[in-house]
N, C-alpha and C positions, 0 to 999 in steps of 0.2 A: 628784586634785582640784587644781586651779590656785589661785595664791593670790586672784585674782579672786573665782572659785567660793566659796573660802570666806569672802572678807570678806561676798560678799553672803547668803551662808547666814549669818552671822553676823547681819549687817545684818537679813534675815527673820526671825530668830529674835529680837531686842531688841525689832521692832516688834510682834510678837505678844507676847510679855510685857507689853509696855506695856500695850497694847490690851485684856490679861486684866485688869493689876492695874489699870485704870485702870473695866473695868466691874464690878470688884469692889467698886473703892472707890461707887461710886455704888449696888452693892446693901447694901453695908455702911451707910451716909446714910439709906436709904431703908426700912433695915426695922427689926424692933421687939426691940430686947435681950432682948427676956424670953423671947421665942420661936424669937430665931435662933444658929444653930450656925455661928460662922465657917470651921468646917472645911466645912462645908457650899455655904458662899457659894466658899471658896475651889475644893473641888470640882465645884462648877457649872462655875467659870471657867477650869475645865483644871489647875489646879495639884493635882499628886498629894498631894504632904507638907506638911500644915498649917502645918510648922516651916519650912520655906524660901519658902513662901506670906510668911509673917509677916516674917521676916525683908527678904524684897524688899520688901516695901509699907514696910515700916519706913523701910528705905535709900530710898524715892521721897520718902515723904509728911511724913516726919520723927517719927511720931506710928504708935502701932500699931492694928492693926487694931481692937482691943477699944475703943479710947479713940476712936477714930470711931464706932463701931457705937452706943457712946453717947453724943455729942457731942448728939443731937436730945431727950434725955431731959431 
């Protein structure tokens, strides 16, 4: 694989990430603490491991997943 090949496989793969944690973060807004399971939302949006889901939304949003999910309460 050329180093072309991989920047933009690189490149494809960030913007997919984005794209998950970013319609994560709007089902995380949008639903209701009492009844939803963030591992849940996180595996809707593709993310395998709850813990690295968490982690990345962390590193985007500043603020974790749980503290959005209640931010509407």
């Amino acid at each position: 694989m050329s180093r072309r090949q991989i920047q933009a496989s690189d490149s494809s793969w960030a913007h997919l990430r984005r794209t998950r944690t970013e319609g994560a973060h709007r089902d995380l807004l949008a639903a209701d603490p009492r009844t939803t399971a963030i591992a849940r939302i996180a595996a809707h949006r593709g993310f395998s491991w709850p813990g690295h889901f968490a982690a990345h939304y962390r590193g985007t949003y500043k603020i974790s997943p749980r503290t959005t999910l209640h931010l509407h309460t």
